[in-house]
C-alpha positions as CSV (number, residue, x, y, z in Angstrom):
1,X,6.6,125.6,15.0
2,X,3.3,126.4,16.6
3,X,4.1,124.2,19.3
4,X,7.3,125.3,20.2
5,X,6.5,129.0,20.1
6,X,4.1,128.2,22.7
7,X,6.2,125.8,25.1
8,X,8.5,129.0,24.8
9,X,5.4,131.3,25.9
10,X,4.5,128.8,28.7
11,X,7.6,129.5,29.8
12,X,8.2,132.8,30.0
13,X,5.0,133.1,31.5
14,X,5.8,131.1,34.2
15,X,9.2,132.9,34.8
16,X,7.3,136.0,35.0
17,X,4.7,135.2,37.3
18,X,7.9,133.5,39.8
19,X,9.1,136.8,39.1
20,X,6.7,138.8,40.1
21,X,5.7,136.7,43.2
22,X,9.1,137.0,44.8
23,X,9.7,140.6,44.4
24,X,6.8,141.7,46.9
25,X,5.7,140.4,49.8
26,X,2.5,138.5,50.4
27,X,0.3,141.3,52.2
28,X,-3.4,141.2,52.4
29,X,-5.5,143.7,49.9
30,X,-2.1,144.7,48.1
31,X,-1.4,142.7,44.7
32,X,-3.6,140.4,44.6
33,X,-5.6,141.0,41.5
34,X,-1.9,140.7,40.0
35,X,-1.1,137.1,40.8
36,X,-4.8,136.3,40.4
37,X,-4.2,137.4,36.7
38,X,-0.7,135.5,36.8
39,X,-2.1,132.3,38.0
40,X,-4.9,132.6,35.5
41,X,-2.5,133.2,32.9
42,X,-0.3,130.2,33.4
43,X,-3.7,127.9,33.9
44,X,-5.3,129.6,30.9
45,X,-2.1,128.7,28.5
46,X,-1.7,125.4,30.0
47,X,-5.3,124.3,28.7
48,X,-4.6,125.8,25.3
49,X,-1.5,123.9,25.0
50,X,-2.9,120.6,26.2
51,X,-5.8,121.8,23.5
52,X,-2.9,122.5,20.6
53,X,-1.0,119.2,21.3
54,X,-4.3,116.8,21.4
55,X,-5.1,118.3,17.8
56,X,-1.8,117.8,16.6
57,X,-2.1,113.8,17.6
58,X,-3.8,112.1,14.4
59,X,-4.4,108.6,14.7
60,X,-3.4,108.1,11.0
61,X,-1.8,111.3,9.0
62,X,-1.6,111.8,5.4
63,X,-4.2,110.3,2.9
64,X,-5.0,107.6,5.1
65,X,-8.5,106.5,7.3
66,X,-9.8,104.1,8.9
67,X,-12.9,102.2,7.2
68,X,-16.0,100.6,8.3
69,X,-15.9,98.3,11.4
70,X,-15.5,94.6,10.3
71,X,-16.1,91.8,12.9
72,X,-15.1,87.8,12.6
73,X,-15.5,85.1,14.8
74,X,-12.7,83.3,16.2
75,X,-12.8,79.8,17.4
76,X,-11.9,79.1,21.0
77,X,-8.9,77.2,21.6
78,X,-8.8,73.1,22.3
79,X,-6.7,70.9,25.1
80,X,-6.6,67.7,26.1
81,X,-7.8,67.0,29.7
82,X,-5.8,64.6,31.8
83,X,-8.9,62.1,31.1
84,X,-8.1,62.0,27.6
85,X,-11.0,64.2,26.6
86,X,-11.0,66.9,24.4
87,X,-12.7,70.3,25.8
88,X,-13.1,73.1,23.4
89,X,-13.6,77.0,24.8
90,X,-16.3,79.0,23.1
91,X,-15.3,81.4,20.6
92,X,-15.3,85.0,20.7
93,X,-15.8,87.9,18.2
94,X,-13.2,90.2,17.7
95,X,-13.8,93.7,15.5
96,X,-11.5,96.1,13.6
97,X,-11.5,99.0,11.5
98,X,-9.0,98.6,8.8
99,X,-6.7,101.1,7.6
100,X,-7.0,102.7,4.2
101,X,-4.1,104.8,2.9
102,X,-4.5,106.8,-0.8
């Protein structure tokens, strides 16, 4: 709801600052506070709305979190050379946080 309310405010603000740059003239000294305050407007509501929608963006909703880091080794994987000999890669340790839901 929240979100759509203010895509619909970005909007309108944006439609009224169009608006109210095409109705005078660009003239030095005259208006300029007023499409200072537009522009600032339209920046100012775009960072709340980047703000609103990165809040809105959980990782994991509901009863559910992510616990304590766990890390395993895993071995590295084997071949066969053209010699006949086996050559082994090292391993590597890989970590993950598991999910927990209630």
């Amino acid at each position: 709801m929240f979100r759509k309310l203010l895509q619909s405010l970005m909007a309108l603000t944006l439609l009224v600052g169009v608006g109210a740059m095409s109705v005078k003239p660009a003239e030095a000294g005259n208006g300029g506070r007023v499409v200072a305050g537009v522009a600032a407007g339209v920046i100012g509501l775009g960072i709340l709305g980047a703000y609103a929608n990165a809040r809105e963006r959980a990782y994991y909703d509901g009863g559910c979190y992510r616990g304590a880091p766990r890390c395993e080794w895993r071995p590295g994987r084997c071949f066969y050379t053209e010699y006949g000999e086996r050559v082994c890669r090292r391993g590597y340790e890989r970590c993950y946080r598991p999910t927990y839901c209630d």
